[in-house]
LUMDREN-707001 format. One record per residue (C-alpha): x, y, z; chain; residue number from 0. Coordinates in steps of 0.1 Angstrom, whole numbers, padded with zeros to 4 digits. Layout:
<pts>
@u = X v = Y w = Z ch = A i = NUM;
...
</pts>
This chain:
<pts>
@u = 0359 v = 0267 w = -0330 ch = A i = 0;
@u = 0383 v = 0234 w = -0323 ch = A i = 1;
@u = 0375 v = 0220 w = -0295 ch = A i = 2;
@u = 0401 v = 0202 w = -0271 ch = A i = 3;
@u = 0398 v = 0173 w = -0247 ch = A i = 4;
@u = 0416 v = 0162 w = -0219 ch = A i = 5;
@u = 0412 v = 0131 w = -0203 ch = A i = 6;
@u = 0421 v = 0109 w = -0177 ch = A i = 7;
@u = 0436 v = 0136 w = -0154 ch = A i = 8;
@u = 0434 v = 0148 w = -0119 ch = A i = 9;
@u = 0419 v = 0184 w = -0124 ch = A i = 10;
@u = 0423 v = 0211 w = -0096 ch = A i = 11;
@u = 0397 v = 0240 w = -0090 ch = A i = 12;
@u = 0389 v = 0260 w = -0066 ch = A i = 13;
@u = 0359 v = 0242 w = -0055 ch = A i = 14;
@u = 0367 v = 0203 w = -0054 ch = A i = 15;
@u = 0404 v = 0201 w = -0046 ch = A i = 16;
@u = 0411 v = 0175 w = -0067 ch = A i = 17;
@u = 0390 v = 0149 w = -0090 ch = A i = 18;
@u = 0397 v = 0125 w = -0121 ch = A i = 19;
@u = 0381 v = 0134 w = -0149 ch = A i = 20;
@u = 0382 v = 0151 w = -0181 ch = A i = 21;
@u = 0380 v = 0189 w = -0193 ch = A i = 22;
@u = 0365 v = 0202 w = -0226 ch = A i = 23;
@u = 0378 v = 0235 w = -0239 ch = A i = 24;
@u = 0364 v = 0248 w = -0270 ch = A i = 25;
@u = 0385 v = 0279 w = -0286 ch = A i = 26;
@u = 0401 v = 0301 w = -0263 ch = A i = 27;
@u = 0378 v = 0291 w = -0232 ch = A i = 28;
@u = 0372 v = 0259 w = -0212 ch = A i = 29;
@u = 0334 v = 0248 w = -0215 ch = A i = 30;
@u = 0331 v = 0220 w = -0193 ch = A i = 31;
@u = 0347 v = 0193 w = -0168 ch = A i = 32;
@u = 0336 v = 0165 w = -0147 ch = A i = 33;
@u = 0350 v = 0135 w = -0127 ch = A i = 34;
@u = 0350 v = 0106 w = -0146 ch = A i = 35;
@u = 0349 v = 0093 w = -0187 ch = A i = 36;
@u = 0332 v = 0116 w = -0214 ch = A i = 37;
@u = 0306 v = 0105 w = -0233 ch = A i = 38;
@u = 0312 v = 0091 w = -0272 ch = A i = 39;
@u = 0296 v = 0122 w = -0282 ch = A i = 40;
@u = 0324 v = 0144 w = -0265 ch = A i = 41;
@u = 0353 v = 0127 w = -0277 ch = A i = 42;
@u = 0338 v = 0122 w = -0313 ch = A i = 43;
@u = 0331 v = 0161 w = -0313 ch = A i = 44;
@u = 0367 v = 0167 w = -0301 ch = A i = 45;
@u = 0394 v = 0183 w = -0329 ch = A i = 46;
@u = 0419 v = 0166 w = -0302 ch = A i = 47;
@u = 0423 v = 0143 w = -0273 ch = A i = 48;
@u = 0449 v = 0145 w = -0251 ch = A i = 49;
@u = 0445 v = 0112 w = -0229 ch = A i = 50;
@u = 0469 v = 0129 w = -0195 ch = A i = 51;
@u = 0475 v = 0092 w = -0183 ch = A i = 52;
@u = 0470 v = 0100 w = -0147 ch = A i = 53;
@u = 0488 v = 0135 w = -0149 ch = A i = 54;
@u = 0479 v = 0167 w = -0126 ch = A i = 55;
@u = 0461 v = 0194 w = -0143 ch = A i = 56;
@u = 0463 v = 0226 w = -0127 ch = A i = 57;
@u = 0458 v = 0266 w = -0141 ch = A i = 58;
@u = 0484 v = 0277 w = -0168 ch = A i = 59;
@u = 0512 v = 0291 w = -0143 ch = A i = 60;
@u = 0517 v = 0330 w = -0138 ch = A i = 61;
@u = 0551 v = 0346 w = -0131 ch = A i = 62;
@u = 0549 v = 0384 w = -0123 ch = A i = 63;
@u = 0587 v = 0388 w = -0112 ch = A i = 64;
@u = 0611 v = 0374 w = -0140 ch = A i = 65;
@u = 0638 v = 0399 w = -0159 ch = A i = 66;
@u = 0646 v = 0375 w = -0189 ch = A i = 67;
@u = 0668 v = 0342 w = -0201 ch = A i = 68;
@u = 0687 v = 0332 w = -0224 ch = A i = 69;
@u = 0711 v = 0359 w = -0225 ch = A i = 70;
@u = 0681 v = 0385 w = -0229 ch = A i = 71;
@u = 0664 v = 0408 w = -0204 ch = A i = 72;
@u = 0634 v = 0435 w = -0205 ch = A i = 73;
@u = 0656 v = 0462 w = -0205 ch = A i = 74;
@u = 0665 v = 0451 w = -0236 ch = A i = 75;
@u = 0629 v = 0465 w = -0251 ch = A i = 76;
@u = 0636 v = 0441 w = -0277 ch = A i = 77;
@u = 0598 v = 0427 w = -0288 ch = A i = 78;
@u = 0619 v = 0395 w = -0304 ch = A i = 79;
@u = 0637 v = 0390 w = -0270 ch = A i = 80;
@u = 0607 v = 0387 w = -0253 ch = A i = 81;
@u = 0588 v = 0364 w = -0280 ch = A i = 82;
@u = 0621 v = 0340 w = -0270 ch = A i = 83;
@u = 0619 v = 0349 w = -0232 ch = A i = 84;
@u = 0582 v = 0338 w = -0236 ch = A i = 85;
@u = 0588 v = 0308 w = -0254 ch = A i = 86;
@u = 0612 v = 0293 w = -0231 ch = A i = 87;
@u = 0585 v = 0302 w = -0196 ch = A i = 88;
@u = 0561 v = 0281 w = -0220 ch = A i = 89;
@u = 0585 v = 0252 w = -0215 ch = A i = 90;
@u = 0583 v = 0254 w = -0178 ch = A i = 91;
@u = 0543 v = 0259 w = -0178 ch = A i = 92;
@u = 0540 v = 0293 w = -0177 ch = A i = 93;
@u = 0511 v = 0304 w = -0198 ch = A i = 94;
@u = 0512 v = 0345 w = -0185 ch = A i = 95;
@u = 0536 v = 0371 w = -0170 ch = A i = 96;
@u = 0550 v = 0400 w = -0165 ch = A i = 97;
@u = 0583 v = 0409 w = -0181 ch = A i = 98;
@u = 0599 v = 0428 w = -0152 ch = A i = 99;
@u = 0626 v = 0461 w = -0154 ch = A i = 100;
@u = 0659 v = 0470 w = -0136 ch = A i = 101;
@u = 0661 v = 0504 w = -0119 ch = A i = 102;
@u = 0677 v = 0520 w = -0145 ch = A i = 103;
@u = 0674 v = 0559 w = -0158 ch = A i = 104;
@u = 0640 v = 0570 w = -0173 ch = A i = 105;
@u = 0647 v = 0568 w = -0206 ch = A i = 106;
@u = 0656 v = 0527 w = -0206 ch = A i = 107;
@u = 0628 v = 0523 w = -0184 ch = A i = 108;
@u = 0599 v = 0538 w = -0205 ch = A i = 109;
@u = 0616 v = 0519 w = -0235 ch = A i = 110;
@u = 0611 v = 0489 w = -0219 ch = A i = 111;
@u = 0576 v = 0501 w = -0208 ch = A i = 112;
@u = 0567 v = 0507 w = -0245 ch = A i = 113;
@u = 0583 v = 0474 w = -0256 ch = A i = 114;
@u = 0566 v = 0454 w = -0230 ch = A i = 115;
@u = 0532 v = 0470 w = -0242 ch = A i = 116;
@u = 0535 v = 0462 w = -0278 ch = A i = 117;
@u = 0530 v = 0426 w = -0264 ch = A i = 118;
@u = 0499 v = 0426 w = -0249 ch = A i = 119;
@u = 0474 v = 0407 w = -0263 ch = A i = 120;
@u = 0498 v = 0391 w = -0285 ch = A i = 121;
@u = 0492 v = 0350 w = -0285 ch = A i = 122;
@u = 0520 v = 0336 w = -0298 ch = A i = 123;
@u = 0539 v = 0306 w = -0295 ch = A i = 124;
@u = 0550 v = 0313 w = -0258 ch = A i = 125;
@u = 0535 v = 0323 w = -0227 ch = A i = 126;
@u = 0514 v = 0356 w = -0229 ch = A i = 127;
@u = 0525 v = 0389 w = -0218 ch = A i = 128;
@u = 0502 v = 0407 w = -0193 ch = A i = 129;
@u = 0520 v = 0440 w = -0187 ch = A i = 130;
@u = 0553 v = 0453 w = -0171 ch = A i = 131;
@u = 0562 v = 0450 w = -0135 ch = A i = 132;
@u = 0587 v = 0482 w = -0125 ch = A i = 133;
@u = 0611 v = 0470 w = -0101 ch = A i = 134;
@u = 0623 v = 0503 w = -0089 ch = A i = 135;
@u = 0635 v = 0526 w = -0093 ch = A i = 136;
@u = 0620 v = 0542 w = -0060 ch = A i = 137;
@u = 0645 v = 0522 w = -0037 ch = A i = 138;
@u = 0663 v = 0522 w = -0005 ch = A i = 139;
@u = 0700 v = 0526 w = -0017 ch = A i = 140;
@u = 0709 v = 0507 w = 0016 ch = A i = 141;
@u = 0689 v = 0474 w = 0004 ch = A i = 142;
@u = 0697 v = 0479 w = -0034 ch = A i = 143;
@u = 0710 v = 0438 w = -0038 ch = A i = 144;
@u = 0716 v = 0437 w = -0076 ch = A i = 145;
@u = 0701 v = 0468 w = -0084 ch = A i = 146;
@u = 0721 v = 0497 w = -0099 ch = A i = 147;
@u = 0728 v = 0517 w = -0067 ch = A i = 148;
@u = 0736 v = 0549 w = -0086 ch = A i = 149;
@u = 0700 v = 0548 w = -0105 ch = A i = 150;
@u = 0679 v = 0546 w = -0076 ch = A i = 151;
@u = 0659 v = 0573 w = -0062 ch = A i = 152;
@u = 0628 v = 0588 w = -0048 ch = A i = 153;
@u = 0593 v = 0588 w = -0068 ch = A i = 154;
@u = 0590 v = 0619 w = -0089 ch = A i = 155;
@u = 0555 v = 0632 w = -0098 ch = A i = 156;
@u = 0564 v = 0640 w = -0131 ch = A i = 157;
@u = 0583 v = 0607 w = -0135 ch = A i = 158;
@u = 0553 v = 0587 w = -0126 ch = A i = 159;
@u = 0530 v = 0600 w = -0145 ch = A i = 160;
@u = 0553 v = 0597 w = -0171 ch = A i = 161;
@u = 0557 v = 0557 w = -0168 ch = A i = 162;
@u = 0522 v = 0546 w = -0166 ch = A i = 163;
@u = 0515 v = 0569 w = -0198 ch = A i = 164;
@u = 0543 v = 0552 w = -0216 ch = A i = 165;
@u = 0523 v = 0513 w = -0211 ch = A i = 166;
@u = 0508 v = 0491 w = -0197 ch = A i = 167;
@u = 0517 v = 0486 w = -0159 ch = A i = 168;
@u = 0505 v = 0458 w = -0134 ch = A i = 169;
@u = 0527 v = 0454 w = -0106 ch = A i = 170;
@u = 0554 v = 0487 w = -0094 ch = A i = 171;
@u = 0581 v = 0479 w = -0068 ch = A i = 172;
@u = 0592 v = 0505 w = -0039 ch = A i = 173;
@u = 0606 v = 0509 w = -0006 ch = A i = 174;
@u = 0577 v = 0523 w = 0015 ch = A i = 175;
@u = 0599 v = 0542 w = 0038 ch = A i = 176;
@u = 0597 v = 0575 w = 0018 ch = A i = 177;
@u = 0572 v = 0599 w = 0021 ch = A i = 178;
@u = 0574 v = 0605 w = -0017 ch = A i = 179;
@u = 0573 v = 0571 w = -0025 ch = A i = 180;
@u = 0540 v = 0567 w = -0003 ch = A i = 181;
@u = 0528 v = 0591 w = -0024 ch = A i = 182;
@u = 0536 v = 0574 w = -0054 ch = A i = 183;
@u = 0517 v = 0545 w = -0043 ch = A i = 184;
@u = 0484 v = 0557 w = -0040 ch = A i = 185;
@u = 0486 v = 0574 w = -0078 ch = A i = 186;
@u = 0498 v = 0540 w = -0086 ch = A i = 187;
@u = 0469 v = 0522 w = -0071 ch = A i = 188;
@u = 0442 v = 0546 w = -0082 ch = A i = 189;
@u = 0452 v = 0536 w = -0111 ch = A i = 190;
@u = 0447 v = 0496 w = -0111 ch = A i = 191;
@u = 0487 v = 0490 w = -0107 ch = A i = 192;
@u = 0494 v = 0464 w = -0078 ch = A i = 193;
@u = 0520 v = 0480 w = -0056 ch = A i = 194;
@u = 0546 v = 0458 w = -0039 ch = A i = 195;
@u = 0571 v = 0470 w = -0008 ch = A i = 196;
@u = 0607 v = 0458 w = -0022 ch = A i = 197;
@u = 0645 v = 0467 w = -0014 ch = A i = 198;
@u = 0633 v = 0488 w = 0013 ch = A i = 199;
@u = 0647 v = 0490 w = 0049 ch = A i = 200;
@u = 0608 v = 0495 w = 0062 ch = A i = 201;
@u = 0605 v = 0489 w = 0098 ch = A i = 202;
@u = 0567 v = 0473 w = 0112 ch = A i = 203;
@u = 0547 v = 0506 w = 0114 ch = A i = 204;
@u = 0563 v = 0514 w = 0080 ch = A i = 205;
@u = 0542 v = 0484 w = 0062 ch = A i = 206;
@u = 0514 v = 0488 w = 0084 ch = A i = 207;
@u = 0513 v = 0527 w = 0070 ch = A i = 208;
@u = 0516 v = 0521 w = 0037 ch = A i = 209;
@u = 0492 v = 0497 w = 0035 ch = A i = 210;
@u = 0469 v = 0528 w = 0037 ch = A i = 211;
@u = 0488 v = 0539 w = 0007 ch = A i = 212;
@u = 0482 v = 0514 w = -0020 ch = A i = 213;
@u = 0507 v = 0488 w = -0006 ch = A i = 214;
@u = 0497 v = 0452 w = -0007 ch = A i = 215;
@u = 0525 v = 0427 w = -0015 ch = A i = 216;
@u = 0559 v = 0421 w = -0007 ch = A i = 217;
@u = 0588 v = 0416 w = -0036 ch = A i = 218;
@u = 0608 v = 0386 w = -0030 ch = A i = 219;
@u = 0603 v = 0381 w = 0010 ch = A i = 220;
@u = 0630 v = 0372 w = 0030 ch = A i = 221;
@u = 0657 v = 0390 w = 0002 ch = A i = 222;
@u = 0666 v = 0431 w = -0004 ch = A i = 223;
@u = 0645 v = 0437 w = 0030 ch = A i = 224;
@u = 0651 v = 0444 w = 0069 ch = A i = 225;
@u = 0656 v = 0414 w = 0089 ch = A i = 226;
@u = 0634 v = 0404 w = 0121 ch = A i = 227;
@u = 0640 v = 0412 w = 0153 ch = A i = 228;
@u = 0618 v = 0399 w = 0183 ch = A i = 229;
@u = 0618 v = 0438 w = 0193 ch = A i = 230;
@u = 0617 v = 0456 w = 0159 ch = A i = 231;
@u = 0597 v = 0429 w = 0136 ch = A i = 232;
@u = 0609 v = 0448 w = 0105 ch = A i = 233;
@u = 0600 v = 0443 w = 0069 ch = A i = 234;
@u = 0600 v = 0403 w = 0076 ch = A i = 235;
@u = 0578 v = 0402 w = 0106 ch = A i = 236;
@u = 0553 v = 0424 w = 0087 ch = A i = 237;
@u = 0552 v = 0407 w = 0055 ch = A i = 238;
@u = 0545 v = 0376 w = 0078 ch = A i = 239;
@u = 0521 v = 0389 w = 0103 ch = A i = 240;
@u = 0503 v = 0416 w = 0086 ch = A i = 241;
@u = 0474 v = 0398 w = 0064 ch = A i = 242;
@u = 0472 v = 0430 w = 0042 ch = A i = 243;
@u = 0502 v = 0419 w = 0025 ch = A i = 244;
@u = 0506 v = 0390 w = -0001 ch = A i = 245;
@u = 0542 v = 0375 w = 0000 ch = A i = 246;
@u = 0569 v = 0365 w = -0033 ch = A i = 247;
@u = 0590 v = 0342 w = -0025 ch = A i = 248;
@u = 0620 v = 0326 w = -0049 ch = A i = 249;
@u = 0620 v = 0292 w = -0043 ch = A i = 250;
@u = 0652 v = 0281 w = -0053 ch = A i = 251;
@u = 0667 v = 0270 w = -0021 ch = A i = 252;
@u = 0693 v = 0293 w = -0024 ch = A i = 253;
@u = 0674 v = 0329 w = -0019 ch = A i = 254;
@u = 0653 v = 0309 w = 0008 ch = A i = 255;
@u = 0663 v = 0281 w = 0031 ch = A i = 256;
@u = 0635 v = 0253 w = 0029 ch = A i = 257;
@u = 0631 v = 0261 w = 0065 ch = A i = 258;
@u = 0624 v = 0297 w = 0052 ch = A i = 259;
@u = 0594 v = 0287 w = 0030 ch = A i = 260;
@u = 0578 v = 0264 w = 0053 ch = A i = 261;
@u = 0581 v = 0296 w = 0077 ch = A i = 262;
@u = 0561 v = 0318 w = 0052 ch = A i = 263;
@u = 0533 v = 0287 w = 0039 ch = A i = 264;
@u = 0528 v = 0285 w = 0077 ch = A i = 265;
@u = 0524 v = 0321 w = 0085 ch = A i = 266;
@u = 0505 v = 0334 w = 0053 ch = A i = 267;
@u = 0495 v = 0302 w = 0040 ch = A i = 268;
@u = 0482 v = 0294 w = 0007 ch = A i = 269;
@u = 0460 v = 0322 w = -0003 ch = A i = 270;
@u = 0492 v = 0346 w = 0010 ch = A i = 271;
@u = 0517 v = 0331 w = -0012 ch = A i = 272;
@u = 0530 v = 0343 w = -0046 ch = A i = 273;
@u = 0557 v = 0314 w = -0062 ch = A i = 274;
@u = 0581 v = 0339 w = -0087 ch = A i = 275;
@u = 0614 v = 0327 w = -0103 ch = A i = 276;
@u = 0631 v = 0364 w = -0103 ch = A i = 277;
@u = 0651 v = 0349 w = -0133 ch = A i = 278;
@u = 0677 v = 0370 w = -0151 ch = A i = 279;
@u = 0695 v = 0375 w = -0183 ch = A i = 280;
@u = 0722 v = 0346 w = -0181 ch = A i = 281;
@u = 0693 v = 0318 w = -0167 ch = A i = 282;
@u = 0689 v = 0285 w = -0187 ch = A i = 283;
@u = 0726 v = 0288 w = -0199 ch = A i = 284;
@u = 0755 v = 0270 w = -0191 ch = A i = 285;
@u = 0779 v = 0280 w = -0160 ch = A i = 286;
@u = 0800 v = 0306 w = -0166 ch = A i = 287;
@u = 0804 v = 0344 w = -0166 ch = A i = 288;
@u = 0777 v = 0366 w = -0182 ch = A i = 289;
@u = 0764 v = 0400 w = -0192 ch = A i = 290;
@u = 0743 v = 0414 w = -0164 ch = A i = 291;
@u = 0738 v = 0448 w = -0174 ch = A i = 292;
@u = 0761 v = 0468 w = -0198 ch = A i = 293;
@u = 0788 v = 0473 w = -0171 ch = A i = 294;
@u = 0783 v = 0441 w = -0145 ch = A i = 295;
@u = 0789 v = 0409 w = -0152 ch = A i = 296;
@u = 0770 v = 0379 w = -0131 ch = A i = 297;
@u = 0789 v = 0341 w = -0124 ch = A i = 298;
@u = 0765 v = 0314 w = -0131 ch = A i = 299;
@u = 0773 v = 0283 w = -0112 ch = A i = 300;
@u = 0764 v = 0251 w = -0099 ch = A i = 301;
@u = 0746 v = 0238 w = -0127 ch = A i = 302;
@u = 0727 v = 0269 w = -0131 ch = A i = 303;
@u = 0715 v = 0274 w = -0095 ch = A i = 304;
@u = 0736 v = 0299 w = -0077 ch = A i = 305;
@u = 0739 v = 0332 w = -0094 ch = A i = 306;
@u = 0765 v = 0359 w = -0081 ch = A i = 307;
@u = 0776 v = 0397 w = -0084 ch = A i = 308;
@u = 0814 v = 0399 w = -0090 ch = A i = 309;
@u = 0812 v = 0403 w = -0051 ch = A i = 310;
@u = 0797 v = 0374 w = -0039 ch = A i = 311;
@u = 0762 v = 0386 w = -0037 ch = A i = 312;
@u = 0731 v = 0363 w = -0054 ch = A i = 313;
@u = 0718 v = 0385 w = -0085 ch = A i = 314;
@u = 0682 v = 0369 w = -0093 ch = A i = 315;
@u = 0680 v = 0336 w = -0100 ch = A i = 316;
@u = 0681 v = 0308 w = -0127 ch = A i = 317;
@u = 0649 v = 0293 w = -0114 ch = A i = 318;
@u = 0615 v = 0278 w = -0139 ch = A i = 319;
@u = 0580 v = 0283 w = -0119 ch = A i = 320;
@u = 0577 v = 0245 w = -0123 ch = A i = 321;
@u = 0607 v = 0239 w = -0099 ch = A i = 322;
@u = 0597 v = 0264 w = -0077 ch = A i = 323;
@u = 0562 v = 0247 w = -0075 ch = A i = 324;
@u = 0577 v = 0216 w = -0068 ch = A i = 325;
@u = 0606 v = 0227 w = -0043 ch = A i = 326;
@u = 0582 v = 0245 w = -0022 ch = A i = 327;
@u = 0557 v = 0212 w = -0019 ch = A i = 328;
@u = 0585 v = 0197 w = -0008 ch = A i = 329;
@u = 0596 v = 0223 w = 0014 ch = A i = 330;
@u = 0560 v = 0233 w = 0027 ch = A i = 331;
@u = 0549 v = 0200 w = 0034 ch = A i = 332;
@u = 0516 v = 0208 w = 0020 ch = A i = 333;
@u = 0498 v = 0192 w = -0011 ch = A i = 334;
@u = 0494 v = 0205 w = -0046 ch = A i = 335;
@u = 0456 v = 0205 w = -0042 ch = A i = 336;
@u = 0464 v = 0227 w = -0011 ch = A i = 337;
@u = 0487 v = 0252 w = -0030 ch = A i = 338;
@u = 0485 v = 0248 w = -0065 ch = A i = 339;
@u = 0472 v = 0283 w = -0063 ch = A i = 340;
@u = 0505 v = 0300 w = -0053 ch = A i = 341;
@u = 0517 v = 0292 w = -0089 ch = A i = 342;
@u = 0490 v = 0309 w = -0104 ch = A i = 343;
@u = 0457 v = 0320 w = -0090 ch = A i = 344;
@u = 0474 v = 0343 w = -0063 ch = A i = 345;
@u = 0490 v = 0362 w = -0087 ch = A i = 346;
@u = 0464 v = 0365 w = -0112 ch = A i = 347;
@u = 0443 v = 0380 w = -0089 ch = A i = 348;
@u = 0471 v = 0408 w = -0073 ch = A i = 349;
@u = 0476 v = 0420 w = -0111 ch = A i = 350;
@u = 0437 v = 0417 w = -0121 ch = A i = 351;
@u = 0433 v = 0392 w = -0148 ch = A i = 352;
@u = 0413 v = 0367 w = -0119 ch = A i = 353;
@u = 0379 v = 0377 w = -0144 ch = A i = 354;
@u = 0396 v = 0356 w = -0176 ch = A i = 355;
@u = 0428 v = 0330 w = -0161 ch = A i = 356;
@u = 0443 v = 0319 w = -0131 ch = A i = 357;
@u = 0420 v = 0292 w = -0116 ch = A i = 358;
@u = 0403 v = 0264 w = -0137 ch = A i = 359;
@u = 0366 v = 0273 w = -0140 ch = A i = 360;
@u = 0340 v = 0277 w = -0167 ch = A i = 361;
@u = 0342 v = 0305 w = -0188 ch = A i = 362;
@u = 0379 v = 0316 w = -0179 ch = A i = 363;
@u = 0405 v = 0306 w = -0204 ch = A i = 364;
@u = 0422 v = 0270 w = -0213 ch = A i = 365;
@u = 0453 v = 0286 w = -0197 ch = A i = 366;
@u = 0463 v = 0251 w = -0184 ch = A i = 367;
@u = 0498 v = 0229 w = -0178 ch = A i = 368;
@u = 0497 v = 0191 w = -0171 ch = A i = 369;
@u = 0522 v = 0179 w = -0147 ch = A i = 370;
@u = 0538 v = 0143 w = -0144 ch = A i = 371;
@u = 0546 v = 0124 w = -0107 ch = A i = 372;
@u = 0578 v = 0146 w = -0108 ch = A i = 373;
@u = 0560 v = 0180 w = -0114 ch = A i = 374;
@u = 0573 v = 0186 w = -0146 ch = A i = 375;
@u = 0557 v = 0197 w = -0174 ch = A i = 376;
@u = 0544 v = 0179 w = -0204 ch = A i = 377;
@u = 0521 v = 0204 w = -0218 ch = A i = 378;
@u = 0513 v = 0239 w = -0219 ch = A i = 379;
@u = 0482 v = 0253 w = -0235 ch = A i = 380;
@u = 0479 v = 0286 w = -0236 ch = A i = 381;
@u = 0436 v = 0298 w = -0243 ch = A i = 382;
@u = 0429 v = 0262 w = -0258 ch = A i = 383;
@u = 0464 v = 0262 w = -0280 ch = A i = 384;
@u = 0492 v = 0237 w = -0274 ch = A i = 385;
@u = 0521 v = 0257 w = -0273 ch = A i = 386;
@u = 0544 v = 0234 w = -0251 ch = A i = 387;
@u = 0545 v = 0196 w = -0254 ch = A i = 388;
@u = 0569 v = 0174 w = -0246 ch = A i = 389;
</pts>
């Protein structure tokens, strides 16, 4: 089995924040780290060094809420789309995620279901694809942001049953508010699938019910939710106060004020964080007017930052997980050694892959990115490979 070398870096684990040293992976997994130089013997034994020159190494990042780029989306259920959806999240140090639906009718939706699936366990030249995330369709019509109004509606029995037989499912988004939908989530979570509370109106004793009902993160905080209130705390003021709940959070500065995040790192703080970049179709290209779905169109803008519904409303976002590391350490005010783990571990262990990736510790993958002074990414390995270098 090759074996790669890393050296010279700061390395962050879970158990020492932060240290210099090296890391040895040998095939898929890593074998061994330490502060300080390796021995002669390691980097003689080495197929390749990669000297980081002071660079941060932190776990491969994982995005679980991300439609598609480059003119492509999941609802495509296009297996080539998503190799090039992958490809580019490489670039931007994602090593795993989860291609993530529209509400749409059940037809496109188990298509996209079956096309997501015939990914798994694929290692290509890209990121790796865990499994789907369902946004919707089970949503409050009131909250629906850029989801097709006219396609959501309440969980169906037979409907459910029929989407987790058509793949592999990690993470389903609903508004809590329905008694079906409750429902929903505990066959959901009997079943492994995280279940997130997302465009829904839910008030306070909403999320503290459904917690009881499979319910344990919260889609893209702050957007597609009720507001707070110092006398109804609403979706917000649970999401912050209830420690049952893991947070999203789209750290563009657009979706959230920085004031926003620091609000959220301060109330759920790191371990109740989940960095997402809720990209859609038109992200990573030029400004200009793009295909959203087959009948709406999306205006990209400001460099590629502010994305908008023919009526002014945002529509996802254009964001990589790298920025949105490094916009909410800014934001924050916290460290990388103190949050690193919103980028990767947090999510890994909502969507059950903690056993294999998501932290750096012997025995679990090489799923790793190396970061300059400017959080950006000059390598992506993805179990031991190089798949991204810059």
């Amino acid at each position: 089995m090759k074996k790669l070398l890393i050296t010279n870096a700061f390395i962050y684990t879970p158990l020492t924040p932060v240290f210099k040293g090296w890391l040895l992976a040998e095939g898929k997994k890593i074998i061994s780290f330490s502060p300080g130089e390796p021995s002669a013997e390691l980097r003689a034994a080495a197929d390749r060094t990669i000297d980081a020159g002071g660079k941060a190494l932190i776990p491969g990042m994982i995005d679980i809420h991300t439609h598609g780029g480059l003119g492509y989306c999941t609802m495509d259920a296009d297996p080539e789309r998503l190799r090039a959806i992958a490809e580019r999240n490489a670039r931007h140090g994602v090593t795993g995620f989860l291609p993530t639906t529209l509400t749409a009718t059940r037809d496109s939706t188990i298509a996209a279901i079956e096309a997501v699936t015939s990914l798994v366990g694929e290692r290509g030249r890209g990121s790796k694809i865990f499994g789907v995330h369902l946004e919707g369709p089970y949503f409050n019509p009131a909250k629906a942001g850029a989801q097709d109004p006219n396609s959501i509606r309440r969980a169906d029995p037979k409907e459910v049953r029929d989407f987790i037989s058509a793949g592999k499912i990690r993470l389903i988004a609903m508004a809590p508010e329905y008694p079906e939908n409750l429902a929903a989530g505990d066959v959901f979570a009997a079943e492994g699938i995280a279940v997130s509370a997302g465009h829904t109106d839910s008030n306070y004793a909403d999320l503290v019910k459904a917690a009881d009902h499979g319910f344990s993160l919260i889609t893209h905080l702050f957007n597609g939710m009720k507001s707070f209130s110092h006398r109804e705390p609403g979706t917000i003021g649970g999401a912050l106060t209830l420690d049952a709940y893991t947070a999203e959070i789209i750290c563009d500065n657009v979706h959230s004020h920085p004031a926003a995040q620091n609000l959220a790192y301060r109330a759920k703080g790191a371990e109740g964080i989940i960095l997402i970049t809720d990209c859609i179709r038109p992200s990573g290209l030029p400004d200009g007017t793009y295909p959203f779905t087959d009948t709406v169109d999306v205006t990209v803008s400001e460099n590629g930052t502010n994305l908008r519904l023919p009526g002014g409303n945002l529509a996802g976002s254009a964001l990589t997980m790298d920025r949105a590391l490094k916009n909410f350490i800014e934001n924050s005010g916290a460290t990388l050694a103190e949050i690193w783990r919103c980028s990767s571990l947090n999510a890994a262990i909502k969507i059950g892959v903690s056993a294999e990736t998501g932290s750096i510790e012997k025995g679990k993958l090489a799923d790793l990115v190396l970061l300059d002074d400017a959080y950006a990414v000059t390598h992506t390995i993805v179990e031991g490979e190089v798949v991204y270098e810059r």
